[in-house]
C-alpha positions as CSV (number, residue, x, y, z in Angstrom):
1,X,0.0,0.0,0.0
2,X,1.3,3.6,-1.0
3,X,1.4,5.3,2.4
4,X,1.2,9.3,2.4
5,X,5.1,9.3,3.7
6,X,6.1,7.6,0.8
7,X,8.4,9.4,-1.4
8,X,8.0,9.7,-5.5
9,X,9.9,7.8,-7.8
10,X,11.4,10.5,-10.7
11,X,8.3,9.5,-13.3
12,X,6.0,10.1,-10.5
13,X,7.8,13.4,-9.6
14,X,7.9,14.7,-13.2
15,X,4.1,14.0,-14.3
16,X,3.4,16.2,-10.7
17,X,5.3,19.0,-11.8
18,X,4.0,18.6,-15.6
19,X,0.4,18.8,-14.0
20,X,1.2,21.6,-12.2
21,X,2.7,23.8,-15.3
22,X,0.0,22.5,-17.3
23,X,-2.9,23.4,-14.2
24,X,-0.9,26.1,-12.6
25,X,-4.5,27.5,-11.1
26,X,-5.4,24.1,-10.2
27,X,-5.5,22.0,-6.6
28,X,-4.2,19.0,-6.4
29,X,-6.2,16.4,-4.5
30,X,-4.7,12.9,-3.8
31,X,-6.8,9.8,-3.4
32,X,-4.7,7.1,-2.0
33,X,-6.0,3.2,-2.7
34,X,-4.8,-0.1,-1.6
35,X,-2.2,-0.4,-4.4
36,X,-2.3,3.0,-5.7
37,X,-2.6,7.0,-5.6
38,X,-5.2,9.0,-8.0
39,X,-4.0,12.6,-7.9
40,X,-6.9,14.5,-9.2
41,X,-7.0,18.6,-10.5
42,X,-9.9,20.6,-9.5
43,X,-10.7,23.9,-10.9
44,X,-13.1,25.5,-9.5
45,X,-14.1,22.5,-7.5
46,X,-14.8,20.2,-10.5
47,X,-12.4,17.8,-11.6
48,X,-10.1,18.6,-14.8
49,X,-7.6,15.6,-14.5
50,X,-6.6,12.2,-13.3
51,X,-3.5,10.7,-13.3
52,X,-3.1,7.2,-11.5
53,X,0.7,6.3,-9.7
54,X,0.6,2.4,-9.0
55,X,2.5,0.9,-5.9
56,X,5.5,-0.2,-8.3
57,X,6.1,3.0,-9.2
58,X,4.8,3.4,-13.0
59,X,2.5,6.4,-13.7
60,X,-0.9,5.8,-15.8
61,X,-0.2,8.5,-17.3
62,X,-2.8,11.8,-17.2
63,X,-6.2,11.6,-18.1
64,X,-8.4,14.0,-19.0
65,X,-12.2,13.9,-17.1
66,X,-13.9,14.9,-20.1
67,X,-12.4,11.9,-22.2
68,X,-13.7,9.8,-18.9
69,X,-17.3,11.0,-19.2
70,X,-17.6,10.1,-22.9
């Protein structure tokens, strides 16, 4: 389990500060699962982007909400 002490691998670290030049006006909100973090951007309190880290450190890779509600 990905504990909130845990540190980043670099791929992890990179796709947070990508997010953040790409969302500079957005909050980051972490979900942390059994085997896995969600970091999710809100703007204006609705969701903009996901981007899964998995316990093994690999990076899903962003994904965009409105791509997820089609």
């Amino acid at each position: 389990m990905i504990s909130p002490m845990e540190e980043l691998t670099i791929d992890q670290a990179r796709e947070i500060a990508r997010l953040r030049r790409r969302y500079a006006d957005g909050q980051m909100v972490l979900h942390h699962r059994p085997h896995d973090l969600i970091v999710e951007v809100q703007r204006h309190g609705h969701a903009v982007a996901l981007t899964r880290f998995a316990e093994d450190g690999s990076v899903g890779g962003e994904l965009p909400v409105v791509a997820l509600a089609a």
